[in-house]
C-alpha positions in Angstrom: 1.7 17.1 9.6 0.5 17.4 13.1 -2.6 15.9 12.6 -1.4 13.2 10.9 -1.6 9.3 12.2 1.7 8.0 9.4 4.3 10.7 8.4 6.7 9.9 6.0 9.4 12.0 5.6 11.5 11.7 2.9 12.5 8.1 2.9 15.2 6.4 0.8 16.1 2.4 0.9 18.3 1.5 -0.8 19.6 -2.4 -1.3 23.2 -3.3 -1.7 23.4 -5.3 -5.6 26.0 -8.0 -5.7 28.7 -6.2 -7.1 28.9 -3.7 -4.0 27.2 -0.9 -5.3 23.5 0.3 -3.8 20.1 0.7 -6.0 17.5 3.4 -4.3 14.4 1.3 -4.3 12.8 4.4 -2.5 13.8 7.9 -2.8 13.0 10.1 -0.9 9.7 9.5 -0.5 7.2 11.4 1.8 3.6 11.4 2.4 1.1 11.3 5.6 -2.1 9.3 6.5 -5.2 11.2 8.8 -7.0 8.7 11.0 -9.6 6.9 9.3 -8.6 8.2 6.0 -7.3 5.8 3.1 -4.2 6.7 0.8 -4.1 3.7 -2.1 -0.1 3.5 -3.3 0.2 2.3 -7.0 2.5 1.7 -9.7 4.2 -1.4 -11.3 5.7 -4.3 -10.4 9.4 -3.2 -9.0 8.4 0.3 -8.5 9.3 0.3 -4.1 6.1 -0.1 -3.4 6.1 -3.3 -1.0 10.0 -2.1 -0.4 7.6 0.7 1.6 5.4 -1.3 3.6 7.9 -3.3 4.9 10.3 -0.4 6.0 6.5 0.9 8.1 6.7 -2.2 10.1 10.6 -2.1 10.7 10.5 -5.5 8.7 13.3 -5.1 6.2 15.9 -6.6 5.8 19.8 -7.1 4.2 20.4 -6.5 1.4 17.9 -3.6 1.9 18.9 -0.8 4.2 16.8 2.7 5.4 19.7 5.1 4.5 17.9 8.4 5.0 14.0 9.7 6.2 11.9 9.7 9.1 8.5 7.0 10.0 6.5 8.9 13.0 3.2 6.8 13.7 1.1 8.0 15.9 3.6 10.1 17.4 6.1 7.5 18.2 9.5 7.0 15.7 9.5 4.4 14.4 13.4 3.7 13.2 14.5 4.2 16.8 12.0 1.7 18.4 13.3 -1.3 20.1 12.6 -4.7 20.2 9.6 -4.5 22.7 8.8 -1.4 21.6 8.3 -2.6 18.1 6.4 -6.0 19.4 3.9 -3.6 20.5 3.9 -1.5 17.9 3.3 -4.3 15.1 0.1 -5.6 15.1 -1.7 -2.8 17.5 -0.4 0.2 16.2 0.2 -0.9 13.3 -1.1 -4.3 10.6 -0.4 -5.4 8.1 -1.6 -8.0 5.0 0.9 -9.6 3.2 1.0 -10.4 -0.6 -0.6 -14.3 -1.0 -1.4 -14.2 2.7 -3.6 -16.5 3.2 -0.7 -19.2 2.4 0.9 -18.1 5.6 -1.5 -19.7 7.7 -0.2 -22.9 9.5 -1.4 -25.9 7.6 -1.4 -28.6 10.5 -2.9 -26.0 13.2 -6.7 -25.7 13.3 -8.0 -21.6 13.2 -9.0 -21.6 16.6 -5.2 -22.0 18.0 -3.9 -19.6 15.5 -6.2 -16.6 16.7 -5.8 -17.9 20.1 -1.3 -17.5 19.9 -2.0 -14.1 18.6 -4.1 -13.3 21.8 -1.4 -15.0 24.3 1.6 -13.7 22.2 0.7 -9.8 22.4 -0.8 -10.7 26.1 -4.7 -9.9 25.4 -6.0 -13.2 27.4 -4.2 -16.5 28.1 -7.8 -17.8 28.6 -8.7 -20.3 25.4 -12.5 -19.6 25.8 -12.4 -16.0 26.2 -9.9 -16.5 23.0 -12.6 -18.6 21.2 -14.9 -15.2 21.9 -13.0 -12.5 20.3 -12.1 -15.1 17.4 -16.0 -15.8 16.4 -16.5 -12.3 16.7 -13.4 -11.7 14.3 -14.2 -13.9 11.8 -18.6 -13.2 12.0 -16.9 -9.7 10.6 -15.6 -10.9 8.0 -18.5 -13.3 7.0 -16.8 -16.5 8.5 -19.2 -18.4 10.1 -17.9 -19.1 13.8 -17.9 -23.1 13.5 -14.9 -23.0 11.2 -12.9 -22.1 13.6 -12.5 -25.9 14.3 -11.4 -26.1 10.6 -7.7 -26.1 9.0 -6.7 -24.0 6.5 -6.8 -26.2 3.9 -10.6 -26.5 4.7 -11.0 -23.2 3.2 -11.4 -21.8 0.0 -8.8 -19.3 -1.3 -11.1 -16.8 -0.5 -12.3 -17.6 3.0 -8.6 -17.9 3.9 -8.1 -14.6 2.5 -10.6 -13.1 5.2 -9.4 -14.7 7.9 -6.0 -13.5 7.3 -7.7 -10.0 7.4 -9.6 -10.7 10.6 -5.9 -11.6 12.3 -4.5 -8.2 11.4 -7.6 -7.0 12.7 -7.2 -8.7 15.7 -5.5 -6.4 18.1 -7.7 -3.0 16.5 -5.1 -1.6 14.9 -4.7 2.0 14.0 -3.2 1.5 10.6 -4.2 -1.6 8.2 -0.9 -1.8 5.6 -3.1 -3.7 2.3 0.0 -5.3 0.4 -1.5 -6.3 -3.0 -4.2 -8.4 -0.4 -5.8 -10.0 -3.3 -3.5 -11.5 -5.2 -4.0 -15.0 -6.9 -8.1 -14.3 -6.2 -10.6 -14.0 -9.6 -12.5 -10.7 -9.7 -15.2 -11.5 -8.3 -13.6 -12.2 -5.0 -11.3 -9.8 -5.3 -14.0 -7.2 -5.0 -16.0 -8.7 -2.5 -13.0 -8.5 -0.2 -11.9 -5.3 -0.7 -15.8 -4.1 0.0 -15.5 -5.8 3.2 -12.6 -4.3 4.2 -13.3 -0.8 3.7 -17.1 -1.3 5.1 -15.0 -2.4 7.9 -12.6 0.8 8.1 -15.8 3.3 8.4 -17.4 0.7 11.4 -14.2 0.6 13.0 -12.0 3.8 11.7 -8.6 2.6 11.3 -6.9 3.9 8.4 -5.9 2.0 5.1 -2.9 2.2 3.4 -3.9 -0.1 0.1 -0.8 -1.2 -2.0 -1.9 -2.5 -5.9 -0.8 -1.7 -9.6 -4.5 -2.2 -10.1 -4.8 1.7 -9.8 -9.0 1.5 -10.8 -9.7 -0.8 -8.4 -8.0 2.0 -5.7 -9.3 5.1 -7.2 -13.0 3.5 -6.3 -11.9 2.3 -2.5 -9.2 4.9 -1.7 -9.4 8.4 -0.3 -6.2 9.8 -2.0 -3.9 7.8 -4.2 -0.2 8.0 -4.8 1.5 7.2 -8.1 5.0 5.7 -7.7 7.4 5.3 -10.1 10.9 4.5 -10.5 10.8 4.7 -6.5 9.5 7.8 -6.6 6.1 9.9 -6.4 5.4 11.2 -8.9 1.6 11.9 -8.8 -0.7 12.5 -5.4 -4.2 13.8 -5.7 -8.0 13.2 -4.3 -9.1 9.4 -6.0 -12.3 11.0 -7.7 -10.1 14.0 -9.4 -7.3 11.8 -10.5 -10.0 9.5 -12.4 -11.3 12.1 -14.3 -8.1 14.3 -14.6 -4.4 12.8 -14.1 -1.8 15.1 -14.1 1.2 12.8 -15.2 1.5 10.7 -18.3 2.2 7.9 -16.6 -0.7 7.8 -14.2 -2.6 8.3 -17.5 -1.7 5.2 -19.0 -2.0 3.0 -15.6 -5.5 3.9 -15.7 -5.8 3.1 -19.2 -4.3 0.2 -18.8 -6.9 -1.5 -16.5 -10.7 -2.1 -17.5 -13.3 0.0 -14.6 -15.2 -2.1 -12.5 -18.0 -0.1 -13.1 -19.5 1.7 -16.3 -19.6 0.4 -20.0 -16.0 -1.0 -21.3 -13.6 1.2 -22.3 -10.4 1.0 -24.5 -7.3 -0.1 -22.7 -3.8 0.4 -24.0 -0.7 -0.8 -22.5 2.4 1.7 -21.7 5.2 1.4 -24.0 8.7 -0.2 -23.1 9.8 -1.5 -19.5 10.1 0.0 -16.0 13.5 1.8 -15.3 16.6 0.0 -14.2 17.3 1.8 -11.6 21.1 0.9 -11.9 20.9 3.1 -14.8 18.9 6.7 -13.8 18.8 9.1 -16.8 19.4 12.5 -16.3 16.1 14.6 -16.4 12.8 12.5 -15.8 13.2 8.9 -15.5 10.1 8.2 -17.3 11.2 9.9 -20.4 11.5 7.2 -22.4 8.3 5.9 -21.9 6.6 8.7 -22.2 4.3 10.2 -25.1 5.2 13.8 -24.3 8.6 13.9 -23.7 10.2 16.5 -24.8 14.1 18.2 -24.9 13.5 19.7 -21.6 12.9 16.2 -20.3 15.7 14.9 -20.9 18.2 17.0 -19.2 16.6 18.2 -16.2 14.1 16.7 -13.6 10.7 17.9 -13.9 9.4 20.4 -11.1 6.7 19.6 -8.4 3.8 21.3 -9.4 1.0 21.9 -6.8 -2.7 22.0 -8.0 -6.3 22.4 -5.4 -6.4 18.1 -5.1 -2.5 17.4 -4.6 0.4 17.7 -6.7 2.7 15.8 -9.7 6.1 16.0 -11.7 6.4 17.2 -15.0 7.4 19.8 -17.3 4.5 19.2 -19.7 3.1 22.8 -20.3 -0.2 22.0 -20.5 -0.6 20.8 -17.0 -0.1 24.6 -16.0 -3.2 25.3 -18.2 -4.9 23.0 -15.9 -5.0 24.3 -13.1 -1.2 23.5 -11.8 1.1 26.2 -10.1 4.7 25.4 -10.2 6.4 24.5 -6.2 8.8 26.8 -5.3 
């Protein structure tokens, strides 16, 4: 997509198991992010989700391998960058927030020398006080107040380190923000209080968001678009507000169902049967089949079709989805 900021193109990374052979963590995948616009990615645990967000930042590595697709950010490819090319491209083009973040802050430096590397490192200032600046500024965003930049890490709650993680890869204004599960090992309370911050943030600033999380209700209220992985694959991409009310795929179906809503009275939740695919092991025909409450023949012997609807598009042979609205992609 021309107008795109991230296109995807069908990309496949695979990692090479112990006994020689290769597992497709990510199969051909492919989807694009607008500027300023937010695409939440979800699925389980094991699904190539983070496998993903580290193959955007060129930050893979053996036994995982990019064996097919193409990365185009902002107009630049991104597997044939090299090494200064990607220093400049990490971090200003492109940010990212790792899973349990905030426990990659340096224990035994105070705040105000971390931000202050990041500035000298990408070459922003060498200046300390014009450092110190830009830092209070950072961290005032992200409702730090600016005398804690004195502080060490271990001065701040699991919470407050989680912001100021967030106000790093903020640091350089970024194009992209990469979310990796950024709230892991945080109750719910602060959990949501972050996540607010950081999309109140996106429509101040406009970056665009690309939100990783198997919590798929918390990203169907943040997110613009979400896409359902499974297996390593899409298998579901739609409008956040349509795939709430209407999912296409069973499996999307039962991930919602299987989280409480933040908002509104409680509802049921139900779990989804059996365990995620080995992927040393793909079936023939649909590789959620055997999960799956409407599985039928046809399912089992060959892989469902992409069918394209008004809000985005999903796999499966499931008749009914036709009656909803679906037209089958040539």
């Amino acid at each position: 997509m021309s107008d795109a900021l991230l296109n995807v193109e069908n990309l496949k990374v695979e990692y090479i198991t112990g006994d020689s052979t290769t597992v497709a963590a990510v199969d051909n995948v492919s989807f694009s992010i607008k500027p300023g616009e937010s695409l939440g990615l979800a699925g389980e645990s094991g699904c190539g989700k983070s496998t993903i967000a580290y193959s955007l930042m060129r930050l893979h590595k053996p036994p995982a391998l990019i064996t097919n697709g193409k990365i185009v950010m902002n107009g630049k490819d991104v597997l044939n960058m090299n090494k200064k090319e990607l220093q400049q491209f990490r971090w200003q083009e492109t940010s990212m927030v790792f899973q349990s973040a905030m426990n990659c802050l340096n224990p035994v430096v105070t705040m105000e020398k971390q931000f202050f590397e990041i500035y000298k490192y990408h070459g922003v200032t060498k200046n300390k006080k014009a450092a110190i600046k830009l830092s209070e500024k950072l961290l005032s965003i992200v409702g730090i107040p600016a005398e804690r930049l004195k502080d060490y890490p271990h001065q701040f709650s699991g919470g407050m380190r989680q912001r100021a993680v967030i106000a790093m890869a903020l640091a350089l204004n970024p194009k992209l923000l990469i979310l990796d599960e950024p709230t892991t090992a945080l109750d719910t309370v602060v959990q949501r209080d972050i996540i607010q911050r950081i999309f109140k943030l996106q429509k101040e600033y406009g970056f665009a968001i690309l939100f990783i999380t198997h919590d798929i209700s918390l990203m169907m209220e943040f997110c613009d678009s979400v896409a359902v992985m499974y297996a390593g694959r899409i298998i579901e991409q739609g409008k956040s507000l349509m795939m709430l009310k209407e999912p296409k795929h069973p499996y999307t179906y039962g991930l919602k169902n299987s989280f409480p809503s933040l908002q509104g009275p409680l509802s049921h939740m139900e779990g989804i049967k059996g365990n995620p695919l080995n992927l040393k092991n793909i079936p023939q025909g649909c590789r959620f089949q055997d999960r799956c409450f409407r599985t039928c023949d046809t399912c089992r012997q060959i892989e469902p079709p992409r069918i394209e609807h008004e809000d985005g598009f999903f796999y499966c042979h499931e008749q009914l989805a036709y009656d909803k609205g679906g037209k089958l992609h040539e």
